[in-house]
Structures are given as structure tokens and as C-alpha cells.
N, C-alpha and C positions, 0 to 999 in steps of 0.2 A: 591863365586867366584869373584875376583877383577874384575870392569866395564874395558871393554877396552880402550884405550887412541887413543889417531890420530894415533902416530906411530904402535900401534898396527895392527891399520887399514891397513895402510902402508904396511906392512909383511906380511898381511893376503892377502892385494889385488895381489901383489907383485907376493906371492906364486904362484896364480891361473894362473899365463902365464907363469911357466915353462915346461911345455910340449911340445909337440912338436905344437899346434896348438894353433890359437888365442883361448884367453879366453873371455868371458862377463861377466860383474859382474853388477848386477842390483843392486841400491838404491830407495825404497820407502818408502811411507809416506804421510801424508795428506800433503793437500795446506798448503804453510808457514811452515816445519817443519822442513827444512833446503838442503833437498835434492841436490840443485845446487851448493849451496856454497861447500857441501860435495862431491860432483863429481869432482868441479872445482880443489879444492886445492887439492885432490887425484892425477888428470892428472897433475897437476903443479908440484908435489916432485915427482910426479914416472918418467916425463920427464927430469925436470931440464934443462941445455942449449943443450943438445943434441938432435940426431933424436928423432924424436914424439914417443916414445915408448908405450904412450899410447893414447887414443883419447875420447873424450866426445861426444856421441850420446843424447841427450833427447828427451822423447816421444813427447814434446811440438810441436816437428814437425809434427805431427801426429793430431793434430787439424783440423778439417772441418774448411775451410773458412766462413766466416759470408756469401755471397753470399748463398752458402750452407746450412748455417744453417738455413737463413731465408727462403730459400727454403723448409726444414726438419720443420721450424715453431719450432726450437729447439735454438734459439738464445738467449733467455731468460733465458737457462739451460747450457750457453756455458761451458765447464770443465767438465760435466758429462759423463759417462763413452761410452755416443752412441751419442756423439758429436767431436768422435774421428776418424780415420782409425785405427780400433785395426788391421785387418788384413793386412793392410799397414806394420805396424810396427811390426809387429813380422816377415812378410816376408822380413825385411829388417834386423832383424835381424840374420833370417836364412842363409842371404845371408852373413854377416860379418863374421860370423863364418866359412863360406865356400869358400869364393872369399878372401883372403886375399894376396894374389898375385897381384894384381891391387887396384887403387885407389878405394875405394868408396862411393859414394858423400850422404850424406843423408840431409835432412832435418833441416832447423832451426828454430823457430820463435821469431819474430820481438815485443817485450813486447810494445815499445809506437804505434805502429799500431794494437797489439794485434793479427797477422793474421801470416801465416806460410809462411815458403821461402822455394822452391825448391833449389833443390840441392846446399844449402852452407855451408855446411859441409865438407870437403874430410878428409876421413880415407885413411890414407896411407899404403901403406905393409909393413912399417917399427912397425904400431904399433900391439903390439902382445895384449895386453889389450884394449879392449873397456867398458867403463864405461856408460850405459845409465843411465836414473834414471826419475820418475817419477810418479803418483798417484798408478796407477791401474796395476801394472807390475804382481802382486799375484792374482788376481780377476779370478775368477773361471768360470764367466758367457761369454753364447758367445765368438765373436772370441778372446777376451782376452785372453782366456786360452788355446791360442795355444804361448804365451810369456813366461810363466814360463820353460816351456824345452828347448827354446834359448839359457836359460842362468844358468851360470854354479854356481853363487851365488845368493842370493839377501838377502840384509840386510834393513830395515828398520828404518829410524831415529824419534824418537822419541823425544818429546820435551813435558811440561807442557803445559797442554789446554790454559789458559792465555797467557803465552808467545805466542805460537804459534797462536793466537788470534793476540796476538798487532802485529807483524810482518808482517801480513798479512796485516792486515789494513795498514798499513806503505805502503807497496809494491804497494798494489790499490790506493794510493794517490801518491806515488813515481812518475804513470805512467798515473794520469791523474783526480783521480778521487776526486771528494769533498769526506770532512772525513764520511758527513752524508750517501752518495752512498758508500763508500766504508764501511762501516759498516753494512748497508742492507745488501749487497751484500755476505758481509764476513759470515754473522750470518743465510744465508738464501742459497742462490744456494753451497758456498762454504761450511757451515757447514753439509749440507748433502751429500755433495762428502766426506768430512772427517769422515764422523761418515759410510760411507761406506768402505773407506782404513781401518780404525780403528780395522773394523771385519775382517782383513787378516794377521793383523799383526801376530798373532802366526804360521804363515806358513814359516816365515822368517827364513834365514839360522842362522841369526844374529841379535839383535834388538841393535842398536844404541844410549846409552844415551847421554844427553847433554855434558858430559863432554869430549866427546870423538871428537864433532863438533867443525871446526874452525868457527871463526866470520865472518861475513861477511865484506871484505872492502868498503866501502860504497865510498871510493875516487873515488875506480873505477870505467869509464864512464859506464854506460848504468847497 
């Protein structure tokens, strides 16, 4: 069977909000496998200059605050999968699926503060697709697994261990970190959140190869 291409993608997202109600379409994937860039440039073609027809949610809003964490004594493990609001985030996404008559606002987070932002997000009722995307959207355990019935796809982006190794490391020094901390880091709390994504991938609706992902712009800010 031919790998599918971006525009593929396109079609395929495209499809899922003809109905008469909003769609979700989840993307996962380990840290660094491209997940964001693959949501972004999805909501960019399927908008174009018109109403928001589609909108980007990601779970990154869903992060415990470091207050928090160090409170949980879980600061050390930040990214792992009970250093989140899973049940946060799937009641929010219950909620997009349901409330799509009104604004509403979710969640963002802030990569050089590394900490979550209340409500800066607005999904509008114009958009009939929401795109979230992030690690644990397929994870079976605890309140995670009330995420996967949210949403009406989820595909997985898949990427070469190396690659998606040096990206990473890139992105943890992009935002702050020496290469020798962002390294630790990558090969130590990050490669066991990944080698835990890794065991959900065959649940995907869809599995995503490389050739299929845009590049990341690195022009643009932030």
C-alpha cells in the first residue's frame, strides 16, 4: 500500500468534519516526533485566509504547574504521563465536541517559561475540526483512557529513533537548555515517556511516516 503524502493527510482530516457535528482528530507520538508541526500546518491548509474552520488544541495545556509538581515531588519526571491533568483534558475535550455553539477557550503552554496558560486558546463555532495532538492521547492507563472516545481519529507520527533523538535535543537547547542537560534529559525522563508512547502506537487509526510530515519553519518566532 503507497505511504500517504501531506495532501493525503488533508483529505483524510478534511473528511472527518463533514457531518453534521464537530470532529476531533487526535495526533500522537513520542517527544520530538513531529506532532506540532503536523497539527500546525494541517490547521494552516484546512483554514487558509478564511473563517478558522479549523482550530489547534494541544495537550501541553494540560501540564501540572511546577508549583505543583514540586509539591507531587514529581518535578524531576515533568512530561510523564501523572504530571498531567489527563482528566482535565479529555473533559475539555468532551466539551468541544459538545459546546460548539460558543467560544471555547482552552489551554496553552508557554515553551520558554515551560509552564501552562489558562484560557488562551479560543475555539470558535466557526471551527467544525479540532486538531489536538500530543504524547499519551492512546495510553490505556487511568484517566487517560477516558481521551481516546473523544476523538473521532488519532494517527501517530512516526519518525527514525536518531532523528527524532537530534530534534529533540535541538528543541531543549532552542528553549534554554545546555546541550549536555538537554541530552541527559532527552536520553533519561524523555526516552522513557517515549519508549512508553511507542507501545500504543499499533492502536492508531493511522501511523504517519516521515514523508508524509512538513518541516518545521524554524523562522518562525517562538
Amino acid at each position: 500500500m503507497p505511504q500517504p503524502t501531506f495532501d493525503d493527510l488533508l483529505t483524510r482530516a478534511r473528511a472527518l468534519a463533514q457531518g453534521g457535528r464537530r470532529a476531533v482528530l487526535g495526533i500522537a507520538g513520542g517527544p520530538g516526533a513531529g506532532k506540532t508541526t503536523l497539527a500546525e500546518h494541517l490547521v494552516r491548509a484546512l483554514t487558509g485566509d478564511g473563517p478558522p474552520w479549523a482550530a489547534h488544541v494541544p495537550m501541553d495545556g494540560f501540564h501540572l504547574a511546577d508549583a505543583e509538581l514540586d509539591r507531587l515531588s514529581r518535578r524531576d519526571r515533568k512530561g510523564a504521563p501523572d504530571t498531567f491533568d489527563a482528566a482535565g483534558y479529555a473533559a475539555l475535550l468532551r466539551r468541544l465536541r459538545e459546546d460548539s455553539d460558543e467560544v471555547v477557550y482552552a489551554p496553552g503552554f508557554e515553551r520558554v517559561l515551560e509552564q501552562p496558560l489558562a484560557g488562551s486558546i479560543p475555539v470558535p463555532p466557526s471551527a467544525r475540526l479540532v486538531v489536538t495532538e500530543g504524547n499519551y492521547l492512546l495510553l490505556r492507563e487511568g484517566s487517560w483512557a477516558r481521551v481516546r472516545p473523544c476523538l473521532d481519529e488519532v494517527w501517530f507520527c512516526e519518525l527514525p529513533e536518531q532523528e527524532r533523538i537530534r530534534r529533540l535535543v535541538a528543541r531543549h537547547e532552542e528553549f534554554g537548555k545546555d546541550r549536555a542537560t538537554a541530552r541527559a534529559w532527552v536520553l533519561g525522563t524523555d526516552q522513557r515517556n517515549a519508549d512508553l508512547v511507542a507501545a500504543t502506537r499499533e492502536l492508531a487509526d493511522l501511523v504517519v511516516p516521515p514523508g508524509a510530515m512538513p518541516v518545521r519553519d524554524t523562522r518562525r518566532p517562538g
